[in-house]
C-alpha positions as CSV (number, residue, x, y, z in Angstrom):
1,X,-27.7,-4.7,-12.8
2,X,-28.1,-2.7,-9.8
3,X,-28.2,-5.9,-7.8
4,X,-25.1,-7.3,-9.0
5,X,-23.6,-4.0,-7.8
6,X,-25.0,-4.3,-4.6
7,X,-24.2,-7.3,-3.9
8,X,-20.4,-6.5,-5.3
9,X,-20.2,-4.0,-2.7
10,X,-21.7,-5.8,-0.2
11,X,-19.5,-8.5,-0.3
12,X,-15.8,-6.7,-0.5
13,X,-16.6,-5.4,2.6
14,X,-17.2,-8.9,3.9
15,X,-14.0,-9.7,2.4
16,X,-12.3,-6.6,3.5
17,X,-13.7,-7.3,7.4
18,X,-12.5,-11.0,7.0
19,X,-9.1,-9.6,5.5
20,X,-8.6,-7.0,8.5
21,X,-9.3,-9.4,11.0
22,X,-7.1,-12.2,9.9
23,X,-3.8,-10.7,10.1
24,X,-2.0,-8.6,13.0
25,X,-0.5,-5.2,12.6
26,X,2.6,-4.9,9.7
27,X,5.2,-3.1,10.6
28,X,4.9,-1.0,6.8
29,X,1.0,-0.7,7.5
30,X,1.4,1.7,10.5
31,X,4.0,3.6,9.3
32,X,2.0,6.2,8.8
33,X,0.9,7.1,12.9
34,X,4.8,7.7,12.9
35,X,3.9,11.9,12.1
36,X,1.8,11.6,15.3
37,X,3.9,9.1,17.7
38,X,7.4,9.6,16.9
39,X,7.2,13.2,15.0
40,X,11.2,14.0,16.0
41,X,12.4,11.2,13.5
42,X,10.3,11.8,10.7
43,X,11.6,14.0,7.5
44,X,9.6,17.5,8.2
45,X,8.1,17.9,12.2
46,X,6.3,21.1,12.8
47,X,4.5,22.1,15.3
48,X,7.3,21.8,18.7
49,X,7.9,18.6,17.1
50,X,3.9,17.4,18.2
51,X,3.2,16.6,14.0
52,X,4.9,15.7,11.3
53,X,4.2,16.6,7.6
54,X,6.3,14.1,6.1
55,X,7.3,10.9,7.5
56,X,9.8,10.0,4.9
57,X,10.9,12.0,1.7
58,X,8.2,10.6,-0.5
59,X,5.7,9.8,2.5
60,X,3.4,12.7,3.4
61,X,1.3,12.7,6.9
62,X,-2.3,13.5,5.0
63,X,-3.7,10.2,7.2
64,X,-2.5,10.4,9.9
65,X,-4.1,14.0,10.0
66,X,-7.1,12.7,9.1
67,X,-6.6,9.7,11.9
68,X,-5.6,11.8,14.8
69,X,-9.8,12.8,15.7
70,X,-10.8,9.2,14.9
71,X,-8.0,7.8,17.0
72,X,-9.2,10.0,20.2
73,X,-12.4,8.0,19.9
74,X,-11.4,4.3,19.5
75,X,-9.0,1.9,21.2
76,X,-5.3,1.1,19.0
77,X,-5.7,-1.9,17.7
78,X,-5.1,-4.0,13.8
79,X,-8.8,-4.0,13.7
80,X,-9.8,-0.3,14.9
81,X,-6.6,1.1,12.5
82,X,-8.1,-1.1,9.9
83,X,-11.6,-0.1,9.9
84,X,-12.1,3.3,8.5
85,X,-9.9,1.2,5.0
86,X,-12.5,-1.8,5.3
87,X,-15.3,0.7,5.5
88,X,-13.7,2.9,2.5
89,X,-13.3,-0.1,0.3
90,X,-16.9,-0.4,-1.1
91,X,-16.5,3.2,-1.2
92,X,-13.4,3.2,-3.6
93,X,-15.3,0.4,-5.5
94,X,-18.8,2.6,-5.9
95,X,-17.0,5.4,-7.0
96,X,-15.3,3.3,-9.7
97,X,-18.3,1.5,-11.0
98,X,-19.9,5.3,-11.3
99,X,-17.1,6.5,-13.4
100,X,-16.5,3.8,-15.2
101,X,-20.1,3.4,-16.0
102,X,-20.7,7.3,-17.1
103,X,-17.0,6.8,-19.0
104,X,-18.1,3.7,-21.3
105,X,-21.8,3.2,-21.5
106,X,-23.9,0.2,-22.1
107,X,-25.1,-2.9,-19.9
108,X,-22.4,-5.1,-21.4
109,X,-19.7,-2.8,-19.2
110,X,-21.1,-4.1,-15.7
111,X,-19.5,-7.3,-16.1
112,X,-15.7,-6.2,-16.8
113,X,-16.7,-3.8,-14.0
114,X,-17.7,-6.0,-11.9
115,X,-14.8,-8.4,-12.5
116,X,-11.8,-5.3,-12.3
117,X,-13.1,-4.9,-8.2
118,X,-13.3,-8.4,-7.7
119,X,-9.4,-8.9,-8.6
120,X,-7.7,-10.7,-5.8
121,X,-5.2,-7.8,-5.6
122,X,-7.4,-4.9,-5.2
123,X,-8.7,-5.6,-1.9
124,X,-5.9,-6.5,0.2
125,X,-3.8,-3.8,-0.5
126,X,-6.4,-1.3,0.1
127,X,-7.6,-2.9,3.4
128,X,-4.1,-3.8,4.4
129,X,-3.2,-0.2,3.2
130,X,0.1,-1.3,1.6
131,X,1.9,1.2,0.4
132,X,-0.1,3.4,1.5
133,X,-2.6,3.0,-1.4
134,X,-6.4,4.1,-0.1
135,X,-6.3,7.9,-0.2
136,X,-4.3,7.4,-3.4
137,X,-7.2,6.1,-5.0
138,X,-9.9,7.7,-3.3
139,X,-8.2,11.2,-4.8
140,X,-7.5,10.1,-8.3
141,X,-11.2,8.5,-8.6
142,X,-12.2,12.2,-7.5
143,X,-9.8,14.0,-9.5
144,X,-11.0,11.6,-12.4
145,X,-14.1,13.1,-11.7
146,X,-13.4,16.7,-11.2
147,X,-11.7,16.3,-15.0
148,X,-14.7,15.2,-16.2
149,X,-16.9,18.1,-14.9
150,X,-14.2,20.5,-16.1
151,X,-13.6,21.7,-12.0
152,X,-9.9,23.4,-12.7
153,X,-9.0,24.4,-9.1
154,X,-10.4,21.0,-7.4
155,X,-8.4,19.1,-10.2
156,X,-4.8,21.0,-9.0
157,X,-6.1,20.4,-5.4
158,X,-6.3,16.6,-5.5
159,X,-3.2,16.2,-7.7
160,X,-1.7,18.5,-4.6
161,X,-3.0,16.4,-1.8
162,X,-1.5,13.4,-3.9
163,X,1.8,14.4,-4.4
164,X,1.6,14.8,-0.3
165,X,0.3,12.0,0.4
166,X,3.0,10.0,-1.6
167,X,5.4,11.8,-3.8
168,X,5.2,8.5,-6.6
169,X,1.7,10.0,-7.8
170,X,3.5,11.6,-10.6
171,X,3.7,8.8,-12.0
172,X,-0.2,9.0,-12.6
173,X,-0.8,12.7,-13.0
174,X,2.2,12.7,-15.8
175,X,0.8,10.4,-17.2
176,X,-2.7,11.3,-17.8
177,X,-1.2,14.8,-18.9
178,X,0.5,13.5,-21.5
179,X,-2.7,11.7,-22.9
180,X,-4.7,14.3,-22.2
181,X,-2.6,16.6,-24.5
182,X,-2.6,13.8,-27.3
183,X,-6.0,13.0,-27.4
184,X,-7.9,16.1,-25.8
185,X,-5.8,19.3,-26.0
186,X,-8.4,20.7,-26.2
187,X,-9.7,20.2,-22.8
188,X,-6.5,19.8,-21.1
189,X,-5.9,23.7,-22.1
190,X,-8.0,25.0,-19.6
191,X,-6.6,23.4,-16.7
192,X,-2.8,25.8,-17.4
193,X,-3.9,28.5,-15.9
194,X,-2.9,30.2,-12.1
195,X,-5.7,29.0,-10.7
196,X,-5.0,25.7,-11.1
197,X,-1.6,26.0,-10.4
198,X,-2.1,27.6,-7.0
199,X,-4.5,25.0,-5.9
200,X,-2.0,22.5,-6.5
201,X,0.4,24.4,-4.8
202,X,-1.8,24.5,-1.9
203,X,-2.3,20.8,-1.9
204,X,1.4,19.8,-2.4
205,X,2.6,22.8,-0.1
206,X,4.0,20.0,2.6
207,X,6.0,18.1,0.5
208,X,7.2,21.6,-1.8
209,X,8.4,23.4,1.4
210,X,10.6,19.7,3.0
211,X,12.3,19.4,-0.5
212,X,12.8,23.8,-0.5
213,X,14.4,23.1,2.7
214,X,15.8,19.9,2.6
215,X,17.2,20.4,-0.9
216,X,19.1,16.5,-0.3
217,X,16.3,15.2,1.2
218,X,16.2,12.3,-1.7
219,X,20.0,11.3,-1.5
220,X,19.9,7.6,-1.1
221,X,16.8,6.9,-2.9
222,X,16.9,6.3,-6.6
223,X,14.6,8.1,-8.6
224,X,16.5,8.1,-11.8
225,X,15.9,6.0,-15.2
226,X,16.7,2.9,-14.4
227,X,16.5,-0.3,-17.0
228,X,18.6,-2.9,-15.0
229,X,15.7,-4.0,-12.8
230,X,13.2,-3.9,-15.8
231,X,13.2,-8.0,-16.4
232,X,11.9,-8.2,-13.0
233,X,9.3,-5.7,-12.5
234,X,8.3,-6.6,-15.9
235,X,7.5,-10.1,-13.8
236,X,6.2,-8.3,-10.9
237,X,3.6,-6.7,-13.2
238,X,2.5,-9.9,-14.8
239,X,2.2,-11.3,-11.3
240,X,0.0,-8.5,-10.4
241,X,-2.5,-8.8,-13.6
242,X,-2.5,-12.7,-12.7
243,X,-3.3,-12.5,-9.3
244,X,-0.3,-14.4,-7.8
245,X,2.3,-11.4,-6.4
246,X,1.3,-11.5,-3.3
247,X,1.0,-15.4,-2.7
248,X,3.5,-16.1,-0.3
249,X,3.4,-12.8,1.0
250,X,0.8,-12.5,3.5
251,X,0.2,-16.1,3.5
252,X,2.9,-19.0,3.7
253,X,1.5,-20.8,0.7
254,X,4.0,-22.0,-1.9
255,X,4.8,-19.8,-5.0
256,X,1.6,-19.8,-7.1
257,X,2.0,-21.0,-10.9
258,X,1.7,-17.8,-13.6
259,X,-1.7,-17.4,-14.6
260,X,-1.0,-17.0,-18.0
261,X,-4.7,-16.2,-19.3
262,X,-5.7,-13.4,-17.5
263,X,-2.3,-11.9,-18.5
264,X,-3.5,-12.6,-22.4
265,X,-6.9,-10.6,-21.5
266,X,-5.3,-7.4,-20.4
267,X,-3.0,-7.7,-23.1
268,X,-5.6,-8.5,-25.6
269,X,-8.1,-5.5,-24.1
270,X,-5.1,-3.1,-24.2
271,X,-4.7,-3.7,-28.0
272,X,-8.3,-3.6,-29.0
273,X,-8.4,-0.5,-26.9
274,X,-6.6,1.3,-29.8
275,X,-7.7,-0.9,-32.8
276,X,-11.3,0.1,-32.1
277,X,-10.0,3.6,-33.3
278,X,-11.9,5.6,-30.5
279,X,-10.3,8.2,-28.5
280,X,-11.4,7.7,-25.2
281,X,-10.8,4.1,-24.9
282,X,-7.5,4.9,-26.6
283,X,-6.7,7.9,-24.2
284,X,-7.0,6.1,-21.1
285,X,-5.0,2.7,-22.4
286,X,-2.3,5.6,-23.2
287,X,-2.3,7.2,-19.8
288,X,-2.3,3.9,-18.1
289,X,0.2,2.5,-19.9
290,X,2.1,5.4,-19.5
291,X,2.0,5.2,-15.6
292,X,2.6,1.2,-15.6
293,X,6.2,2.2,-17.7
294,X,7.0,5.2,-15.5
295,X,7.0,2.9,-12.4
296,X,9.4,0.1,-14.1
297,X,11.8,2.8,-15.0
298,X,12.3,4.5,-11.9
299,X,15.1,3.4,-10.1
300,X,14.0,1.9,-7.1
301,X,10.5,1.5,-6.7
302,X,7.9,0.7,-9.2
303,X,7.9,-2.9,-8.8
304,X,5.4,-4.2,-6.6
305,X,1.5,-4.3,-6.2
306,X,1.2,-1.6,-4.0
307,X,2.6,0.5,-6.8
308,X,0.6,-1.3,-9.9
309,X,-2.6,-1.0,-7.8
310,X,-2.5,2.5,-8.1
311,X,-3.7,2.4,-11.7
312,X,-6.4,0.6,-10.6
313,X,-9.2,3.1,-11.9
314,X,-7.5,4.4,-15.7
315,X,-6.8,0.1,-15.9
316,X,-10.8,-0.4,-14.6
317,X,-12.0,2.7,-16.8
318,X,-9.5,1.8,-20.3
319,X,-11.2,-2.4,-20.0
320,X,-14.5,-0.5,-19.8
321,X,-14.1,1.8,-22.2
322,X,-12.9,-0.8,-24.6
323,X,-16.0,-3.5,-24.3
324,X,-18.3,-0.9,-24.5
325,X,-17.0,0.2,-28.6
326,X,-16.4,-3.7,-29.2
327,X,-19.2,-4.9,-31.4
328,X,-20.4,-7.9,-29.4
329,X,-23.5,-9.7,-28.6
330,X,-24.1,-9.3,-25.1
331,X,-24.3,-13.1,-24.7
332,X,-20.3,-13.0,-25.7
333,X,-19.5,-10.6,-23.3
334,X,-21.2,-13.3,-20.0
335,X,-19.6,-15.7,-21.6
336,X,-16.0,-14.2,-21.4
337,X,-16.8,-13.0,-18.4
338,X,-17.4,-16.3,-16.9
339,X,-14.3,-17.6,-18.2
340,X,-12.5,-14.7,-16.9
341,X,-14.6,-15.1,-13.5
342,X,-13.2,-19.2,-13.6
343,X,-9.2,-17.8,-14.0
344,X,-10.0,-15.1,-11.0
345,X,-11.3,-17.9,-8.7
346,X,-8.1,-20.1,-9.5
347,X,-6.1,-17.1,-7.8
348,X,-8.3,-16.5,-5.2
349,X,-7.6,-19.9,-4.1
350,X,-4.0,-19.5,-3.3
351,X,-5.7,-17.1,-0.6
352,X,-8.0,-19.7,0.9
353,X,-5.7,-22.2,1.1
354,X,-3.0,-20.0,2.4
355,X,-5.4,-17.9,5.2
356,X,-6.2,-21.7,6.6
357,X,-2.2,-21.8,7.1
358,X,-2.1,-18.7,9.0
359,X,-0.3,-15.4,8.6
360,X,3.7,-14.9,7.8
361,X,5.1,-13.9,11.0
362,X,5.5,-10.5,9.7
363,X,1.3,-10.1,9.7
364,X,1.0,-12.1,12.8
365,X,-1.7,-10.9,15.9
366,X,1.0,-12.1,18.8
367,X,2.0,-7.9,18.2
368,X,-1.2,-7.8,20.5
369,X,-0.5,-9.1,23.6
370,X,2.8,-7.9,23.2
371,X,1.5,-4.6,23.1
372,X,-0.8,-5.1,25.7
373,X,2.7,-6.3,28.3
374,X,4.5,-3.8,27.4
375,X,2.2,-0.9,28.3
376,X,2.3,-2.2,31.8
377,X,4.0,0.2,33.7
378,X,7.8,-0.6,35.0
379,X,8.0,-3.4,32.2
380,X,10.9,-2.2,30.5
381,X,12.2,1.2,32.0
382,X,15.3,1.7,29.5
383,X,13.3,0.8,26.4
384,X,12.8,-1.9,23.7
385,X,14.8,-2.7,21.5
386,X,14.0,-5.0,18.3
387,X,16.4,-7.2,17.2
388,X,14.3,-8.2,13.7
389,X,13.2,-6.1,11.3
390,X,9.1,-6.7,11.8
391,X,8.6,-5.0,15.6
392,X,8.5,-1.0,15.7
393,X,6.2,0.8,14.1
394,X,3.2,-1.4,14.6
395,X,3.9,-1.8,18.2
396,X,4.3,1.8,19.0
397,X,1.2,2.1,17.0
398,X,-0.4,0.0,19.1
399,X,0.9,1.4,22.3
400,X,-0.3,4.8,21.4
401,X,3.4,6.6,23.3
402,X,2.9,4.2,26.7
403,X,6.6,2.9,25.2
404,X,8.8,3.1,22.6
405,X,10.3,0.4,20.3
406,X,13.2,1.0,18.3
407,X,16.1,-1.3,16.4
408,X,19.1,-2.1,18.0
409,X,21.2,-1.0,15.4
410,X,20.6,1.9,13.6
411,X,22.0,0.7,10.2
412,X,20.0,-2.7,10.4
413,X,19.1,-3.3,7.3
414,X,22.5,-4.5,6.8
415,X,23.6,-7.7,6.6
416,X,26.5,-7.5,8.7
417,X,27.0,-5.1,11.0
418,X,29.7,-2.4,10.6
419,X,31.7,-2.7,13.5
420,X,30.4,0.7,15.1
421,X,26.9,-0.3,15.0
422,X,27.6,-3.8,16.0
423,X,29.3,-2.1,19.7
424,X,26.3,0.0,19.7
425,X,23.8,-2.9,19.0
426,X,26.0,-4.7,21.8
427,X,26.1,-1.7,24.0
428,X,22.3,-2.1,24.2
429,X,21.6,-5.5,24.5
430,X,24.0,-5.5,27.6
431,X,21.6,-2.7,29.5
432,X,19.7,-5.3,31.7
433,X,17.1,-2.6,31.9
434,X,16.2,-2.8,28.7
435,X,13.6,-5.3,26.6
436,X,14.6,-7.2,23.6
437,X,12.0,-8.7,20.6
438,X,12.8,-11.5,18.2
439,X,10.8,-13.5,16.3
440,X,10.5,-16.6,17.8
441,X,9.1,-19.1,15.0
442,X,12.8,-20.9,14.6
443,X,13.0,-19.2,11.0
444,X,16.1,-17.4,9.9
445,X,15.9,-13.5,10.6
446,X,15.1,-11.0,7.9
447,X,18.1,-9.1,9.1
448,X,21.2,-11.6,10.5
449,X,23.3,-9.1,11.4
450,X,21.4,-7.3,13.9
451,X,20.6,-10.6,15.8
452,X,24.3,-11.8,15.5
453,X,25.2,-8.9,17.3
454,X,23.0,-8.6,20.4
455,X,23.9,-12.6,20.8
456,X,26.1,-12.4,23.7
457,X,24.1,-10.7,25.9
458,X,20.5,-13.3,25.3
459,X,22.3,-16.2,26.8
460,X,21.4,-15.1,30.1
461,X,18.5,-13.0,30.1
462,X,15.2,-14.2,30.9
463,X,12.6,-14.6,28.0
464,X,8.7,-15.6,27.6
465,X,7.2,-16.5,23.9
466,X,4.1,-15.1,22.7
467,X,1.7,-17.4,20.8
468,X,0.0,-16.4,18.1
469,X,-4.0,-17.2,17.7
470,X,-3.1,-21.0,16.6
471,X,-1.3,-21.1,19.8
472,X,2.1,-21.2,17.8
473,X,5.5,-19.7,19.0
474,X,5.5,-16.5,17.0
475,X,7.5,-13.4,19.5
476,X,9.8,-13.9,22.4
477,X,10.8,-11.0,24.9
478,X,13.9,-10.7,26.6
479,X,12.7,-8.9,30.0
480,X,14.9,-7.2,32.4
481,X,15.9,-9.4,35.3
C-alpha cells in the first residue's frame, strides 16, 4: 500500500498548489501578519510595539513568528503566503496516515485512511489556512504522538503552543482528557505532575500573561453554554461530514444538495466504534465526540468547518480504529470503500464546477494589482480607506507596511451606522487626499452601512476598476484628484 500513499500525498499537494493558486488573498487568511504589520492594534504588542503576541483575544501570533524569517526571503504575495501551508499539507496528511496506521493495525485501515485525507474539506481549509487551522493540526498530530510515547513535558508543550496559537484548542485537549481518564487512567496519571504543567505553562505563557493583564480581554465574545444556535451548527456539522459547507463559499456555485450517505457512514462508524467493545476505538470516538459537542455549545463559535476540521486526526484515527476490530473480509472493506470514494466525488464536484466559475469576490486575485498601485509612492498620501468589509488585512499583507488600509468606520460591522461613526466615515471620505476601495462587481455590500455613509463624497471623485484574472469588474479605487 505504500504506493497508494504515495501517490495520496502526491496528489494533495497538486490539489493544494492548484487550490493556492486559484484564489487571491482573503481578508480572514492574513490575519495573522497583523502581529508583524500593524502590532499597535493587536490585543498584546511587545516589543516597542515591533510584535505582537496576540492578535485578537483567542488569536495567538505563533505564525507569524514563525513567518517573519521566511517572509525576509520571498516576495508578499497569495501564492508565496500560501506555500509553506501547500507544502505542509502532505505533511499533515503523512503524519496522519503514521498514526493512524500504528493506532489501528491491519491492511484493511489504508483505505478509510486514505479516504479521511481525501475529504473535500480537509484540504482547502488547510491550504487556505481558514481559521487558522494548519499549526493546529500539525501540534495535535505531534502531541497525539508524544501521548503515545509517554513524552510528559513535550505533551504540556504542544497543548501550550496550542492554546497560543488559538485559544478554542480546549476544546480538543478537554476533550481527550476526559477520555483519557475514562478509558486509560492509568496512563493519563502520569502526565499531572509539575513537569508537565510548567511546560504547558511555557507554551501558553503569551496568551496566560494577555488574559493576567487584560482580565476583560473576552468581553464581547461569547464563550458561555449556549443551546439557541445548536439546530444550526448541528446543520453546519452535517455539512461538514458531507462535503458541501463550503459550496458557495469560495466558489459561486449554488447551494449543494445534503449528501445524506456519507453522513449515515460517520454515524454508522461512530456507533460500531463502541459496539465492537474495544477501548481504543471507543476512547477516541469519546474524545472526538466530545470536542464536536464542546464546539456547538459554546456561544459563538463552533459552527463552521474551520472549527470541525480541527478534529480531523481523533475523527481520522476513531474510523481507523473502528475497521481495523470490525470482522470483515477485506474484499468488503474495497468495496465500501468504493462506494464511499463514488459519494466523495459527488462533492468534489461542486468544487470543479464552481472553480470554472471563478472565485467569490471576497477570494478574488484583483487584491494584486491593487496592491501593486498602491505601493507606488505619492498614490494615496492620507491613507486608504475601505468602504466593504473584504480590503484590509490582505492588502496590507500584501503591501508588506508600503501603506496602510483601514475601514472607514470603525464600528463597520454594523448595519447602519450610528450617527458618530457615520460623521466620521463621512469625515474621511471627504479628505480628497485620501483612497477609497469598494467592491466593484454590482453586488450588494457585505456591510451597507459603511458604503451608505461615505456616498456623498464618491460622486465626484475619480475612480479606475480593477479586473480580476477573467478580466471581470471585481475592485474600484477612488484616487485623490
Amino acid at each position: 500500500m505504500r504506493w497508494v500513499f504515495a501517490a495520496t500525498l502526491s496528489a494533495l499537494f497538486v490539489l493544494g498548489w492548484i487550490v493556492a493558486n486559484s484564489c487571491g488573498l482573503q481578508q480572514d487568511e492574513a490575519l495573522f501578519l497583523k502581529a508583524v504589520d500593524d502590532p499597535a492594534h493587536c490585543a498584546f504588542p511587545i516589543r516597542e510595539g515591533r510584535m505582537a503576541l496576540m492578535i485578537m483575544p483567542y488569536v495567538g501570533a505563533l505564525k507569524a513568528a514563525l513567518y517573519v524569517p521566511y517572509l525576509k526571503l520571498v516576495p508578499a504575495d497569495a501564492l508565496t503566503l500560501r506555500l509553506p501551508v501547500v507544502a505542509l499539507t502532505p505533511v499533515l496528511a503523512g503524519l496522519m496516515l503514521w498514526l493512524w496506521r500504528r493506532m489501528a493495525a491491519g491492511p484493511a485501515v489504508a483505505f478509510p485512511a486514505v479516504l479521511m485525507l481525501a475529504h473535500p474539506h480537509f484540504t482547502a481549509p488547510v491550504v487556505l489556512d481558514w481559521g487558522p487551522v494548519a499549526l493546529q493540526l500539525l501540534l495535535t498530530l505531534l502531541a497525539m504522538h508524544a501521548y503515545r510515547r509517554q513524552w510528559f513535558a513535550a505533551v504540556g508543550l504542544l497543548a501550550g503552543l496550542m492554546v497560543w496559537d488559538k485559544a478554542v484548542a480546549v476544546w480538543v485537549l478537554t476533550a481527550v482528557a476526559a477520555a483519557a481518564a475514562v478509558f486509560y487512567p492509568a496512563r493519563l496519571r502520569p502526565f499531572l505532575h509539575w513537569r508537565v504543567l510548567a511546560a504547558f505553562t511555557v507554551g501558553a505563557a503569551p496568551y496566560l500573561a494577555f488574559r493576567l493583564t487584560s482580565p476583560d480581554a473576552m468581553a464581547g465574545f461569547r464563550t458561555d453554554i449556549d443551546f439557541g444556535s445548536l439546530a444550526p451548527k448541528l446543520a453546519a456539522l452535517r455539512g461538514t461530514l458531507d462535503g458541501t459547507a463550503l459550496a458557495g463559499y469560495i466558489f459561486p456555485v449554488p447551494a449543494a444538495p445534503p449528501a445524506l450517505g456519507l453522513r449515515l457512514v460517520f454515524a454508522a462508524m461512530a456507533l460500531l466504534g463502541f459496539a465492537v467493545r474495544r477501548r481504543l476505538p471507543a476512547f477516541l470516538w469519546t474524545a472526538t465526540l466530545g470536542a464536536l459537542a464542546a464546539m456547538l455549545l459554546t456561544g459563538g463559535a463552533g459552527g463552521s468547518v474551520h472549527h470541525h476540521v480541527l478534529v480531523w486526526p481523533l475523527l481520522g484515527a476513531a474510523v481507523c480504529a473502528t475497521v481495523a476490530e470490525l470482522p470483515l473480509p477485506r474484499w468488503a472493506v474495497v468495496a465500501a470503500t468504493a462506494v464511499v470514494a463514488v459519494m466523495q466525488l459527488q462533492a468534489w464536484s461542486f468544487y470543479r464546477d464552481g472553480a470554472a466559475m471563478g472565485t467569490r469576490r471576497e477570494w478574488s486575485d484583483a487584491t494584486n494589482p491593487v496592491a501593486a498601485h498602491l505601493a507606488q509612492p505619492g498614490v494615496c498620501p492620507a491613507g486608504v480607506y475601505a468602504l466593504d468589509w473584504g480590503f484590509s488585512e490582505n492588502l496590507n499583507a500584501l503591501g508588506r507596511g508600503r501603506y496602510q488600509v483601514t475601514t472607514i468606520a470603525d464600528q463597520w460591522w454594523q448595519p447602519q451606522l450610528p450617527g458618530a461613526q457615520a460623521a466620521l466615515a463621512a469625515q474621511r471620505a471627504q479628505d480628497p487626499r485620501a483612497c477609497l476601495l469598494e467592491w466593484a462587481d454590482g453586488a450588494p455590500p457585505f456591510f451597507p452601512g459603511i458604503r451608505a455613509a461615505a456616498g456623498e463624497a464618491l460622486r465626484t471623485r475619480p475612480n479606475r476598476v480593477f479586473l480580476n484574472r477573467r478580466q471581470q469588474p471585481a475592485i474600484r479605487l477612488y484616487e485623490s484628484p
